[in-house]
PDB file of N, CA, C and O in Angstrom:
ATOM      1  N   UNK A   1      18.052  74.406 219.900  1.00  0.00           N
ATOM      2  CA  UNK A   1      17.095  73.979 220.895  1.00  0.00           C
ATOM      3  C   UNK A   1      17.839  73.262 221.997  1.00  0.00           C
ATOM      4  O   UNK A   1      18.505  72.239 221.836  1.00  0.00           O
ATOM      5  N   UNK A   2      17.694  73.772 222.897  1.00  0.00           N
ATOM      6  CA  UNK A   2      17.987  72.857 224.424  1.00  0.00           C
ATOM      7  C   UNK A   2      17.332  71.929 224.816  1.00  0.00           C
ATOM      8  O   UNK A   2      16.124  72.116 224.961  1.00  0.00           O
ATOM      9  N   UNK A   3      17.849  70.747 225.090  1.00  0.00           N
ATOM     10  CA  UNK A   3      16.941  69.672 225.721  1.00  0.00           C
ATOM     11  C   UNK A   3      17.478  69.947 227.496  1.00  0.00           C
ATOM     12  O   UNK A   3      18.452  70.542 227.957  1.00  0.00           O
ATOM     13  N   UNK A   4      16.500  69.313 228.056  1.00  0.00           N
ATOM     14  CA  UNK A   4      16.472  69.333 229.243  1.00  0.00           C
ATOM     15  C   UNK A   4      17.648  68.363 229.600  1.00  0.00           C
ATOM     16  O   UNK A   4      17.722  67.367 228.881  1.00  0.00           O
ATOM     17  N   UNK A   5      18.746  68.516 230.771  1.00  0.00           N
ATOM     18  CA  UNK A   5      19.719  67.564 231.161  1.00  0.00           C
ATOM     19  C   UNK A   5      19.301  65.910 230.686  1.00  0.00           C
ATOM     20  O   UNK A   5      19.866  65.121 229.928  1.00  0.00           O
ATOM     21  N   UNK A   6      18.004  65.804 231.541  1.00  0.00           N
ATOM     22  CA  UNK A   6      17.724  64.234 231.670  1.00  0.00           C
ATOM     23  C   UNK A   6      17.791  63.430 230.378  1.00  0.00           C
ATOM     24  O   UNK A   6      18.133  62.283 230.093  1.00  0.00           O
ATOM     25  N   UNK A   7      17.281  64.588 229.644  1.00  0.00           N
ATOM     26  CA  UNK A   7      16.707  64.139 227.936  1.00  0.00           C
ATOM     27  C   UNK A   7      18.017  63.503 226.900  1.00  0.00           C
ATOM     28  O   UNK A   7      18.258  62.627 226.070  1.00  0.00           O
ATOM     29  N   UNK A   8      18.777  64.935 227.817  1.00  0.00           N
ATOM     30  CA  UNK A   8      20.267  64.430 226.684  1.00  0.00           C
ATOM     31  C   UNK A   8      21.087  63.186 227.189  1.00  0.00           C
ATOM     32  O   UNK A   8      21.695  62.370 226.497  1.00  0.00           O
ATOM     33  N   UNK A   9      20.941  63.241 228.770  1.00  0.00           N
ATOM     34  CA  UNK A   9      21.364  61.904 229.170  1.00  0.00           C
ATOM     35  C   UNK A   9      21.007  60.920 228.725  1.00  0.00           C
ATOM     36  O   UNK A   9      21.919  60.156 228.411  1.00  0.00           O
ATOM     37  N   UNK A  10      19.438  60.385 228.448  1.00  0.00           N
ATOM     38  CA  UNK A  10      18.610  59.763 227.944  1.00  0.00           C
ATOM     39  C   UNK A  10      19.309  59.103 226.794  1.00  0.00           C
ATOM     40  O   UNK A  10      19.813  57.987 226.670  1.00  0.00           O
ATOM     41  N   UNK A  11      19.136  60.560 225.657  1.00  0.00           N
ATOM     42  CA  UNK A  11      19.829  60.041 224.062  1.00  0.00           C
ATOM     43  C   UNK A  11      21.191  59.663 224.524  1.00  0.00           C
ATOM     44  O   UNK A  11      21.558  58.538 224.185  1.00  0.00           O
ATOM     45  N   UNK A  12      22.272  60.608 225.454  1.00  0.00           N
ATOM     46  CA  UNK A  12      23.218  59.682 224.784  1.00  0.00           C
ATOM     47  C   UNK A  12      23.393  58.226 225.305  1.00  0.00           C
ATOM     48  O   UNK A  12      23.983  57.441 224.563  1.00  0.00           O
ATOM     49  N   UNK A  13      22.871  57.727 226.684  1.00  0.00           N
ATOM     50  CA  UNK A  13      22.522  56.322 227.091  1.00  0.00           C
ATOM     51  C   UNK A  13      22.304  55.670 226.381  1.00  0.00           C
ATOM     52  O   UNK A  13      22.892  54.594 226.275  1.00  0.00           O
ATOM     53  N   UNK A  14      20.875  56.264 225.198  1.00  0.00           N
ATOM     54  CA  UNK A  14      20.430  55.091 223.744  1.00  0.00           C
ATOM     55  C   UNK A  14      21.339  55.067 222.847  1.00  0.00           C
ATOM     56  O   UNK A  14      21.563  53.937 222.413  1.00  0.00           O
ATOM     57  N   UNK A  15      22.152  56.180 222.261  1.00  0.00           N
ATOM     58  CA  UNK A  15      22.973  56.133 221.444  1.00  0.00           C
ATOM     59  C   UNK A  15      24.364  54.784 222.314  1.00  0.00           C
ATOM     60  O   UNK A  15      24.732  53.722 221.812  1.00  0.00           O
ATOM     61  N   UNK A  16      24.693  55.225 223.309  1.00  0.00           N
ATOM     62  CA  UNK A  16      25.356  54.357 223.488  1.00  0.00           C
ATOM     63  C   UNK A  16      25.297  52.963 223.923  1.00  0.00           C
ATOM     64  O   UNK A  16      26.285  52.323 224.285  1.00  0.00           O
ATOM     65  N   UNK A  17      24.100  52.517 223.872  1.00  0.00           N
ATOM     66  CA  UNK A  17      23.657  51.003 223.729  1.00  0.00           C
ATOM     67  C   UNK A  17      23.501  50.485 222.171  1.00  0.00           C
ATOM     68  O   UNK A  17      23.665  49.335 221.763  1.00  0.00           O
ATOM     69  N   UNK A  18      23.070  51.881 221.272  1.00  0.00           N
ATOM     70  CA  UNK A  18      23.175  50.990 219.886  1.00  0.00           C
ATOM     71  C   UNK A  18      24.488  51.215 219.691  1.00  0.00           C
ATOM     72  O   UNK A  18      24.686  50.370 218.818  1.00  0.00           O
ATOM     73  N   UNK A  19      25.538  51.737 219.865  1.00  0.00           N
ATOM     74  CA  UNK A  19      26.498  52.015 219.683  1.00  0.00           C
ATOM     75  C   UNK A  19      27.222  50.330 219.791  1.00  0.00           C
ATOM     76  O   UNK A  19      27.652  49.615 218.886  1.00  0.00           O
ATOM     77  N   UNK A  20      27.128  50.063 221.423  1.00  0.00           N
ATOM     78  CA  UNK A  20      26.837  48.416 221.684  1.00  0.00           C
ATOM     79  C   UNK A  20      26.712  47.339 221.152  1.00  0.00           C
ATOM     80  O   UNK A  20      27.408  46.328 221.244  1.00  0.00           O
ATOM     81  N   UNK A  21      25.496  47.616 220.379  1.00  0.00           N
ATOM     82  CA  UNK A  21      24.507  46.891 219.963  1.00  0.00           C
ATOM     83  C   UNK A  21      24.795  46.524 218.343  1.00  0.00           C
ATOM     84  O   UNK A  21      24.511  45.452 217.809  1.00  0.00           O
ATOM     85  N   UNK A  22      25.443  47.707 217.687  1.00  0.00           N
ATOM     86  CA  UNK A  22      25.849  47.687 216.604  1.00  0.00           C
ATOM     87  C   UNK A  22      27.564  47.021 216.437  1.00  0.00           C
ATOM     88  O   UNK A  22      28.333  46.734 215.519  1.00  0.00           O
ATOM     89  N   UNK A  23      27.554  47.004 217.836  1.00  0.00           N
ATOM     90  CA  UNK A  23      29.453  46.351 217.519  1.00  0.00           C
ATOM     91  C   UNK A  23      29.515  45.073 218.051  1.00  0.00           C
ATOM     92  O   UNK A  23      30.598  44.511 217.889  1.00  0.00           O
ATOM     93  N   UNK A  24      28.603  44.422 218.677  1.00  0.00           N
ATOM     94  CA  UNK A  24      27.958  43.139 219.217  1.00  0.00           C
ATOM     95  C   UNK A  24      27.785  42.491 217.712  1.00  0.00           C
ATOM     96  O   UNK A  24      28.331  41.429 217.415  1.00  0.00           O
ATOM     97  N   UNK A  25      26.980  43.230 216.808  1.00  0.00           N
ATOM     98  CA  UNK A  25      25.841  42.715 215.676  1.00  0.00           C
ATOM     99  C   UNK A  25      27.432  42.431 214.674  1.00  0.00           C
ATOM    100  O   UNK A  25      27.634  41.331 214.160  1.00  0.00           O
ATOM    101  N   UNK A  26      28.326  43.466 214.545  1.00  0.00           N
ATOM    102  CA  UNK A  26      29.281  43.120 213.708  1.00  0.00           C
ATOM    103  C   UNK A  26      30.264  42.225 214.199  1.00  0.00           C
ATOM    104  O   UNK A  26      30.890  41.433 213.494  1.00  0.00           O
ATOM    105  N   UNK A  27      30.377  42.358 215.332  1.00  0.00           N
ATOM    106  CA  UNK A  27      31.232  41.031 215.685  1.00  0.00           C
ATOM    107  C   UNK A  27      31.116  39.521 215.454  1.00  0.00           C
ATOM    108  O   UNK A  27      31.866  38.590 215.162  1.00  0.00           O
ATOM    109  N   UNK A  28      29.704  39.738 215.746  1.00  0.00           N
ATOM    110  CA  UNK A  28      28.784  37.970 215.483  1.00  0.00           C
ATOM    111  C   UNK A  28      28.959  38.028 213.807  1.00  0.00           C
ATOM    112  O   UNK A  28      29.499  37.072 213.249  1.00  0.00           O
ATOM    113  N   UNK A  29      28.558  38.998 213.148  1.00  0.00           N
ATOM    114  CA  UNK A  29      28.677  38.457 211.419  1.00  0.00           C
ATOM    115  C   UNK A  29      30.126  38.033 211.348  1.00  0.00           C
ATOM    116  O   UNK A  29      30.546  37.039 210.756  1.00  0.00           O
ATOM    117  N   UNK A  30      30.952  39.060 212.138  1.00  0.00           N
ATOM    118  CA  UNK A  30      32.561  38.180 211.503  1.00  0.00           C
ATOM    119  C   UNK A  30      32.794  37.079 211.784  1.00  0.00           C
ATOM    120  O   UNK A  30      33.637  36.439 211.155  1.00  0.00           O
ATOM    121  N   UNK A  31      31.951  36.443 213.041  1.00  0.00           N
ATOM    122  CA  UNK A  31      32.617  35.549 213.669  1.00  0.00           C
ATOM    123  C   UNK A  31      31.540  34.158 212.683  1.00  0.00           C
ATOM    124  O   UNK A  31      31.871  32.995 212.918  1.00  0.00           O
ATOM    125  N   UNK A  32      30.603  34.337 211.884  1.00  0.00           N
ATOM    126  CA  UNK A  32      30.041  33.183 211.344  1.00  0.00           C
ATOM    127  C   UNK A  32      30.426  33.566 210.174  1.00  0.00           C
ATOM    128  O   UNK A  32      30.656  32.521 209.566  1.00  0.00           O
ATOM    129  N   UNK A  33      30.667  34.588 209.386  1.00  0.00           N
ATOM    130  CA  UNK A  33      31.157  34.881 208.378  1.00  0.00           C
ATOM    131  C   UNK A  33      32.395  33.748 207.922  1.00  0.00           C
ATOM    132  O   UNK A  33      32.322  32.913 207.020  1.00  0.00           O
ATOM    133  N   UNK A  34      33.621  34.028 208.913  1.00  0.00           N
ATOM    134  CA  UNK A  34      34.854  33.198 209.207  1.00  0.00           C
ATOM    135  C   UNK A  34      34.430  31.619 209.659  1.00  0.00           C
ATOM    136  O   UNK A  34      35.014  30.691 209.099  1.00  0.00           O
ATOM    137  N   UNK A  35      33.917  31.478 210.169  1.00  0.00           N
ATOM    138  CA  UNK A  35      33.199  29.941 210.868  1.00  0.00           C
ATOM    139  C   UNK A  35      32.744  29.559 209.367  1.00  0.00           C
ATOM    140  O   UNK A  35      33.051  28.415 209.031  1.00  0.00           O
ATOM    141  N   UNK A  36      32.340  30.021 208.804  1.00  0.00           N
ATOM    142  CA  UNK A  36      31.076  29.756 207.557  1.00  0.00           C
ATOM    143  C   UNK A  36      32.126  29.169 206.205  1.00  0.00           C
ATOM    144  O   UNK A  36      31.667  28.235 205.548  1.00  0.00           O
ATOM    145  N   UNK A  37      33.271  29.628 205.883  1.00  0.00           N
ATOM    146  CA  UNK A  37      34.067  30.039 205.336  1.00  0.00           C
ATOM    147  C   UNK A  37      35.296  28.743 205.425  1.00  0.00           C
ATOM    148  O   UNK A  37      35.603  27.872 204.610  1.00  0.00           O
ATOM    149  N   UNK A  38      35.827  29.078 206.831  1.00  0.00           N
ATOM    150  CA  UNK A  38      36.443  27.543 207.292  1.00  0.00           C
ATOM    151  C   UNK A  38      35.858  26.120 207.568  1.00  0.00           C
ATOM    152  O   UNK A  38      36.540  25.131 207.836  1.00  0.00           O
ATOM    153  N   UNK A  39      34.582  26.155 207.470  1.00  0.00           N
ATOM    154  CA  UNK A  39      33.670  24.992 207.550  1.00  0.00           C
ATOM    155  C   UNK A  39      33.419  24.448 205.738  1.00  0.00           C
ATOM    156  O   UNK A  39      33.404  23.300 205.293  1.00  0.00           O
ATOM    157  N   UNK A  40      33.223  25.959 204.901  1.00  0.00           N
ATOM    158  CA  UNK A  40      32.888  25.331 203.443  1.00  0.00           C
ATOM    159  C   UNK A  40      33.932  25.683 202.715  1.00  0.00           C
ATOM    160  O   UNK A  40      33.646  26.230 201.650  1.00  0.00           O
ATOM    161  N   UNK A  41      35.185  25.524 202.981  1.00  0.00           N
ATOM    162  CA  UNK A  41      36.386  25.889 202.205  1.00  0.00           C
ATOM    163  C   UNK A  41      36.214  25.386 200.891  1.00  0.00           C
ATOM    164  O   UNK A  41      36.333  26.365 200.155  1.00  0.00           O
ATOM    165  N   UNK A  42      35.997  24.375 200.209  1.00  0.00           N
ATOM    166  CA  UNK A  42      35.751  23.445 199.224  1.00  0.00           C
ATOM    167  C   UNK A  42      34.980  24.120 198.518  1.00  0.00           C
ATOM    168  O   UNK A  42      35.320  24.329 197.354  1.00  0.00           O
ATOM    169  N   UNK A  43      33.758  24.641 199.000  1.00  0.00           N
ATOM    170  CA  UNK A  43      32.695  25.330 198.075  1.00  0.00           C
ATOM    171  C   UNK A  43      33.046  26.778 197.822  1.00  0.00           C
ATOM    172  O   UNK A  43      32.534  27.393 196.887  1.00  0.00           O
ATOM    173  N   UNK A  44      34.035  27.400 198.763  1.00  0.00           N
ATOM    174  CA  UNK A  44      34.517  28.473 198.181  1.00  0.00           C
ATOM    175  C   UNK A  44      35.595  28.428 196.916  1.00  0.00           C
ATOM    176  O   UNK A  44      35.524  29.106 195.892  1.00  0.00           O
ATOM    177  N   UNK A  45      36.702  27.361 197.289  1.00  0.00           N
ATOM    178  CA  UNK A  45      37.566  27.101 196.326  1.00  0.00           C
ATOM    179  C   UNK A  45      36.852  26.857 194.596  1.00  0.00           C
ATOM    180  O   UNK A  45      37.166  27.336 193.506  1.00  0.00           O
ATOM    181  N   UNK A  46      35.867  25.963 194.992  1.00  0.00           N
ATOM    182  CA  UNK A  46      35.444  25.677 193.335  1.00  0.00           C
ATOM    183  C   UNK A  46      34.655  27.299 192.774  1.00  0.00           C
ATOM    184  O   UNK A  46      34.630  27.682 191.604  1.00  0.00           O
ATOM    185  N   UNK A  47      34.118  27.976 193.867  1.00  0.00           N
ATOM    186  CA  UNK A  47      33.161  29.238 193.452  1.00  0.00           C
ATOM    187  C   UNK A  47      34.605  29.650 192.749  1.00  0.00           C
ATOM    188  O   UNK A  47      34.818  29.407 191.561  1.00  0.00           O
ATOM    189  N   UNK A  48      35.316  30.127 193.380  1.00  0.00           N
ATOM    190  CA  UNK A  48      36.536  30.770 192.821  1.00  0.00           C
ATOM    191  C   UNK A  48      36.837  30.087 191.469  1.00  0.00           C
ATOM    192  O   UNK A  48      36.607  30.599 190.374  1.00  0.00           O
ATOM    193  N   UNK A  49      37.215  29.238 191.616  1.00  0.00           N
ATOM    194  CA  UNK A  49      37.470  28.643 190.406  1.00  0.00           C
ATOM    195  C   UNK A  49      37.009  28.692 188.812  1.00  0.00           C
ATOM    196  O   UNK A  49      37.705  28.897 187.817  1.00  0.00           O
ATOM    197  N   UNK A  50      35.470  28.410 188.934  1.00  0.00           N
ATOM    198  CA  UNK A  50      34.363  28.938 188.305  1.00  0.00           C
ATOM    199  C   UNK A  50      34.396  30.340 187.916  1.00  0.00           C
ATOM    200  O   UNK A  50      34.090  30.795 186.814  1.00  0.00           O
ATOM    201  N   UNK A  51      34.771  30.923 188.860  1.00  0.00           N
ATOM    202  CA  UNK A  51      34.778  32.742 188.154  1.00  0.00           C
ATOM    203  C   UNK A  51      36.300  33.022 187.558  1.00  0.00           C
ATOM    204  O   UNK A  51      36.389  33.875 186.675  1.00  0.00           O
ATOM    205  N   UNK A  52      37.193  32.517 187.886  1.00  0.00           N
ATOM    206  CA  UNK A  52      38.664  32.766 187.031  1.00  0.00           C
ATOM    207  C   UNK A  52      38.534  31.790 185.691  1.00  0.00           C
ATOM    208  O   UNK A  52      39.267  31.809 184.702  1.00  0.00           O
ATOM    209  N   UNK A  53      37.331  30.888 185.958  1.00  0.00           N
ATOM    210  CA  UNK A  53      37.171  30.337 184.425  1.00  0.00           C
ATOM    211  C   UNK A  53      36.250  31.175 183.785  1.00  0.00           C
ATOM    212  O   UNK A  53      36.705  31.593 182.720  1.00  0.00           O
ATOM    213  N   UNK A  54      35.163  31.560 184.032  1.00  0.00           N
ATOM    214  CA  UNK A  54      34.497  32.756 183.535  1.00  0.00           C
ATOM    215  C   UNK A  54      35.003  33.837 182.735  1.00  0.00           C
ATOM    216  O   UNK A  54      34.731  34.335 181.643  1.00  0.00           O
ATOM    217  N   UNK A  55      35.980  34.059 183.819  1.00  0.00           N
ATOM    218  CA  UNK A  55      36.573  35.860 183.586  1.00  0.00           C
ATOM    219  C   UNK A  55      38.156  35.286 182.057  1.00  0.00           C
ATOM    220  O   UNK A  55      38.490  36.079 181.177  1.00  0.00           O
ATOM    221  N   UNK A  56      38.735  33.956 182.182  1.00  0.00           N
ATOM    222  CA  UNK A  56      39.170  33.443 181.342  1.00  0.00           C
ATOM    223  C   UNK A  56      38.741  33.428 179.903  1.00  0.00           C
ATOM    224  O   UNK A  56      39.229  33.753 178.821  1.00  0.00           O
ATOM    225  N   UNK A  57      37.638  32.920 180.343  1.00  0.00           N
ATOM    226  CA  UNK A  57      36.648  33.163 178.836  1.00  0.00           C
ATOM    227  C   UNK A  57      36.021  34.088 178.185  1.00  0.00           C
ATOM    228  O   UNK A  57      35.540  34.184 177.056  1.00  0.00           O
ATOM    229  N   UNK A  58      36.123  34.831 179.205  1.00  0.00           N
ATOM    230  CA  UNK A  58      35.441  36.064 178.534  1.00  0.00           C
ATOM    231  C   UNK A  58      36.644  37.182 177.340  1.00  0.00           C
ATOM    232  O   UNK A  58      36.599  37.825 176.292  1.00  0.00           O
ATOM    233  N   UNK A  59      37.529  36.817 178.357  1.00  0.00           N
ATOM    234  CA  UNK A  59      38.958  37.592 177.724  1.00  0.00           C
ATOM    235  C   UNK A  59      39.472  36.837 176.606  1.00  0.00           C
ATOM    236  O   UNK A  59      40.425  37.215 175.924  1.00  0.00           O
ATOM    237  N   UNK A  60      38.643  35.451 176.373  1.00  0.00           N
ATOM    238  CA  UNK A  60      39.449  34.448 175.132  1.00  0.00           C
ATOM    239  C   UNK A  60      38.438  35.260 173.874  1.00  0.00           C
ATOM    240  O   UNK A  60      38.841  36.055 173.025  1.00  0.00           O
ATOM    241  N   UNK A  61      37.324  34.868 174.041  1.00  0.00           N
ATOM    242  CA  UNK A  61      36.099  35.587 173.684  1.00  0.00           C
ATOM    243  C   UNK A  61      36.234  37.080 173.025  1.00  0.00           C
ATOM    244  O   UNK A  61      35.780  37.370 171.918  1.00  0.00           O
ATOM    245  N   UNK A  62      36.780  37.779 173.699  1.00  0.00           N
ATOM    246  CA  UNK A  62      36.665  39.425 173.777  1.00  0.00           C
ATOM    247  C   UNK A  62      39.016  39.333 172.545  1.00  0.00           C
ATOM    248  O   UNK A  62      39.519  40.082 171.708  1.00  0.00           O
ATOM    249  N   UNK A  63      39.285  38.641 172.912  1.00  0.00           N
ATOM    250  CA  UNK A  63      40.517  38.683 171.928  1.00  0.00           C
ATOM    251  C   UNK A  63      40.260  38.072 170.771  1.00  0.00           C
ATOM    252  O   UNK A  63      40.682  38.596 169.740  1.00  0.00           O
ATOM    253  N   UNK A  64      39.574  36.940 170.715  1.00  0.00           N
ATOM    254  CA  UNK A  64      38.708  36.372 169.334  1.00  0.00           C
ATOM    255  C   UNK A  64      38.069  37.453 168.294  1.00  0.00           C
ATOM    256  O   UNK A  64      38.031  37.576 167.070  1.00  0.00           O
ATOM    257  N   UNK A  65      37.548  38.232 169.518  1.00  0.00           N
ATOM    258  CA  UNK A  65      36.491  38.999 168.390  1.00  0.00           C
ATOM    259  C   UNK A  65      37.499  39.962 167.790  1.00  0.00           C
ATOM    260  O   UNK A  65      37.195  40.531 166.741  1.00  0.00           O
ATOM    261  N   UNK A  66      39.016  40.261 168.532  1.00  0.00           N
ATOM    262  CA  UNK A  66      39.911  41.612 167.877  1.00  0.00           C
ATOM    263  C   UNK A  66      40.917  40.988 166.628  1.00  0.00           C
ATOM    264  O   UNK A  66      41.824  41.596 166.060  1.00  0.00           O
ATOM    265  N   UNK A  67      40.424  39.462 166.368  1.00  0.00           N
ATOM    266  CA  UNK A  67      41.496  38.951 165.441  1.00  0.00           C
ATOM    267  C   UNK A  67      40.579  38.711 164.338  1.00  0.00           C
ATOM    268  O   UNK A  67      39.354  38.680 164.455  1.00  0.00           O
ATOM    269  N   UNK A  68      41.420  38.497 162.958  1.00  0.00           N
ATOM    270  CA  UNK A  68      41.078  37.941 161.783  1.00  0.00           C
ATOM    271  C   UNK A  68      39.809  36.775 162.040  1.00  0.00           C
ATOM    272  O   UNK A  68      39.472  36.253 163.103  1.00  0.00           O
ATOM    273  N   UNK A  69      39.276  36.589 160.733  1.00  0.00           N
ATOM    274  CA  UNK A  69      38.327  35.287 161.141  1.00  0.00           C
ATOM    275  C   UNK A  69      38.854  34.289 160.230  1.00  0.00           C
ATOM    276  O   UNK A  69      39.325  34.624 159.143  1.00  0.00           O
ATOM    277  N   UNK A  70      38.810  33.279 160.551  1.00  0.00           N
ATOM    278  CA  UNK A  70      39.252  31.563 159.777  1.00  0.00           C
ATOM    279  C   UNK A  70      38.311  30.962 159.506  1.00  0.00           C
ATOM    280  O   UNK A  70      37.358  30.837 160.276  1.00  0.00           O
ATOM    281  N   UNK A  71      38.392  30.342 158.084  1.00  0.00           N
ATOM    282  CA  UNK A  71      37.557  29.589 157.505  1.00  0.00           C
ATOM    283  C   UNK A  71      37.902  28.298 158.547  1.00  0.00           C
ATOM    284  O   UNK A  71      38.994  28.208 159.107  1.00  0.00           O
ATOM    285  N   UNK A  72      36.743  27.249 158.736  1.00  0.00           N
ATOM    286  CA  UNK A  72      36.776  26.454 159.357  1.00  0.00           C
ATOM    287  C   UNK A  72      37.495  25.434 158.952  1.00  0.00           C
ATOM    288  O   UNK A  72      38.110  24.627 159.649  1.00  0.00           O
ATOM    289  N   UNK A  73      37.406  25.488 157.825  1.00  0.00           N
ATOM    290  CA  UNK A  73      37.750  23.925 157.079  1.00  0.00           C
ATOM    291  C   UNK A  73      39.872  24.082 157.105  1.00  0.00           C
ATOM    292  O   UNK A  73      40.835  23.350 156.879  1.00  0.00           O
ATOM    293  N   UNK A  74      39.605  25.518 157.534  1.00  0.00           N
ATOM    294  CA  UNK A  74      41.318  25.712 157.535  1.00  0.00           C
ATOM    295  C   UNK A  74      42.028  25.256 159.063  1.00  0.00           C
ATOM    296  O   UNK A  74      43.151  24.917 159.436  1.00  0.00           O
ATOM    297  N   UNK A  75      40.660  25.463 159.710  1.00  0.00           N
ATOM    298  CA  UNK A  75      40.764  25.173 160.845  1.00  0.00           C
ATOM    299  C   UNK A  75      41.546  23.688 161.428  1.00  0.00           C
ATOM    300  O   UNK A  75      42.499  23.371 162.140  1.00  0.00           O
ATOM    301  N   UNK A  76      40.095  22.821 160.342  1.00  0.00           N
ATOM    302  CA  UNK A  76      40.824  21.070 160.599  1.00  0.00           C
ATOM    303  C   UNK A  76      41.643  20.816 160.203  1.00  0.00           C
ATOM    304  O   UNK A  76      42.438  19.956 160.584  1.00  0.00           O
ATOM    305  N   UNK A  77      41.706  21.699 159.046  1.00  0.00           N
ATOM    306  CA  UNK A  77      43.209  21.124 158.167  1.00  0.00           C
ATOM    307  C   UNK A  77      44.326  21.627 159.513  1.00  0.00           C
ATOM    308  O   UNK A  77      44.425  20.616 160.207  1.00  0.00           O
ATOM    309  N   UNK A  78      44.702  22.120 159.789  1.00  0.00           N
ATOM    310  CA  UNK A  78      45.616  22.695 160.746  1.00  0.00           C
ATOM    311  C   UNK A  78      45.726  21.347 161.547  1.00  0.00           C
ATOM    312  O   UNK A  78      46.693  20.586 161.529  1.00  0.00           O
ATOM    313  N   UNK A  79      44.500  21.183 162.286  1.00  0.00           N
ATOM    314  CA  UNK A  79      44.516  20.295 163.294  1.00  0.00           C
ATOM    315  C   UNK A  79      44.522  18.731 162.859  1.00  0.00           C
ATOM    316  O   UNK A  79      44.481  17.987 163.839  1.00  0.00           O
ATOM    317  N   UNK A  80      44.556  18.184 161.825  1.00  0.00           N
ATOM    318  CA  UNK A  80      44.678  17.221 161.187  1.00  0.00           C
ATOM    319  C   UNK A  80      46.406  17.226 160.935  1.00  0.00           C
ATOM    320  O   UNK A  80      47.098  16.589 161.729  1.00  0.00           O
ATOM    321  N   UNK A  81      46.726  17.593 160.373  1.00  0.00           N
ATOM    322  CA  UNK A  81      48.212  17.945 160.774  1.00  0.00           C
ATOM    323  C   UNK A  81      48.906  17.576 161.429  1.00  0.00           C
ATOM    324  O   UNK A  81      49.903  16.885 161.222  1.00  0.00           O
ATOM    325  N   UNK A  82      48.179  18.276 163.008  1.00  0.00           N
ATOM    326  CA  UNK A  82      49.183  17.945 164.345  1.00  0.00           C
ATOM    327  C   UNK A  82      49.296  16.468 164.368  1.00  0.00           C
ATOM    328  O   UNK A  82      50.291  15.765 164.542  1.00  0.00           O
ATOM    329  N   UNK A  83      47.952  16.125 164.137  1.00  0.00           N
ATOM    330  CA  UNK A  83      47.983  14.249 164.820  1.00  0.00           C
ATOM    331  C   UNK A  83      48.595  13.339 163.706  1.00  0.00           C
ATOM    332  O   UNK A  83      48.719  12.129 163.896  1.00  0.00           O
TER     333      UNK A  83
END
Protein backbone atom coordinates (compact mmCIF):
# COMPACT_ATOMS: atom_id res chain seq x y z
CA UNK A 1 0.00 0.00 0.00
CA UNK A 2 1.17 3.52 -0.84
CA UNK A 3 0.68 6.28 1.41
CA UNK A 4 0.39 9.57 0.05
CA UNK A 5 3.93 11.74 0.28
CA UNK A 6 2.49 13.98 3.15
CA UNK A 7 1.37 10.86 5.16
CA UNK A 8 4.80 9.26 5.10
CA UNK A 9 6.35 12.52 5.95
CA UNK A 10 3.92 12.75 8.73
CA UNK A 11 4.95 9.10 10.23
CA UNK A 12 8.37 9.54 9.79
CA UNK A 13 8.28 13.23 11.66
CA UNK A 14 6.29 11.11 14.60
CA UNK A 15 8.56 8.34 14.51
CA UNK A 16 11.25 10.72 14.78
CA UNK A 17 10.10 12.70 17.77
CA UNK A 18 9.49 9.39 19.70
CA UNK A 19 12.61 8.38 18.52
CA UNK A 20 13.57 11.80 20.63
CA UNK A 21 11.44 11.27 23.06
CA UNK A 22 12.53 7.81 23.84
CA UNK A 23 16.32 8.87 24.13
CA UNK A 24 15.40 12.03 26.27
CA UNK A 25 13.25 9.36 28.60
CA UNK A 26 16.51 7.09 28.80
CA UNK A 27 18.83 9.61 29.42
CA UNK A 28 16.87 11.14 32.46
CA UNK A 29 16.55 7.37 34.02
CA UNK A 30 20.43 7.17 33.77
CA UNK A 31 20.97 10.30 34.99
CA UNK A 32 18.70 9.66 38.47
CA UNK A 33 19.44 6.15 38.30
CA UNK A 34 23.38 7.28 38.93
CA UNK A 35 22.30 10.45 41.14
CA UNK A 36 20.12 7.87 43.15
CA UNK A 37 22.95 5.48 43.63
CA UNK A 38 25.75 8.13 44.57
CA UNK A 39 23.41 9.85 46.98
CA UNK A 40 22.45 6.18 48.77
CA UNK A 41 25.77 4.47 48.48
CA UNK A 42 25.42 3.09 52.11
CA UNK A 43 22.07 1.51 51.40
CA UNK A 44 23.39 -0.08 48.41
CA UNK A 45 26.55 -1.36 50.14
CA UNK A 46 24.57 -3.08 53.07
CA UNK A 47 21.77 -4.43 50.19
CA UNK A 48 24.85 -6.06 48.78
CA UNK A 49 26.01 -7.26 51.68
CA UNK A 50 22.82 -8.91 52.81
CA UNK A 51 22.65 -10.89 49.53
CA UNK A 52 26.44 -12.29 49.60
CA UNK A 53 25.25 -13.26 53.15
CA UNK A 54 22.21 -14.91 51.79
CA UNK A 55 23.78 -16.55 48.84
CA UNK A 56 26.64 -17.64 51.71
CA UNK A 57 24.10 -19.43 53.47
CA UNK A 58 22.46 -20.95 51.24
CA UNK A 59 25.67 -22.75 49.89
CA UNK A 60 26.55 -23.57 53.82
CA UNK A 61 23.01 -25.03 53.93
CA UNK A 62 22.99 -26.83 50.49
CA UNK A 63 26.84 -28.49 51.58
CA UNK A 64 25.32 -29.47 55.05
CA UNK A 65 22.69 -31.31 53.49
CA UNK A 66 25.65 -33.36 51.07
CA UNK A 67 27.54 -34.39 54.37
CA UNK A 68 27.16 -37.07 57.07
CA UNK A 69 24.82 -36.08 60.00
CA UNK A 70 26.26 -35.60 63.78
CA UNK A 71 24.81 -36.47 66.80
CA UNK A 72 24.58 -33.29 68.71
CA UNK A 73 25.85 -34.18 71.89
CA UNK A 74 29.12 -35.00 69.70
CA UNK A 75 28.77 -31.79 68.63
CA UNK A 76 29.45 -30.07 72.30
CA UNK A 77 31.71 -32.47 73.15
CA UNK A 78 33.94 -31.21 70.25
CA UNK A 79 33.31 -27.73 71.23
CA UNK A 80 33.87 -28.13 74.89
CA UNK A 81 37.23 -29.20 74.05
CA UNK A 82 38.31 -26.18 72.21
CA UNK A 83 37.71 -23.89 75.32
Amino acid sequence: MNLPARNTIAAHGILSIMSTSHESLKQAIKEALTETLNEQRDVLRDLLAEVLEDVALVEAIEQGRQTESVDRARIFDLLEDRS
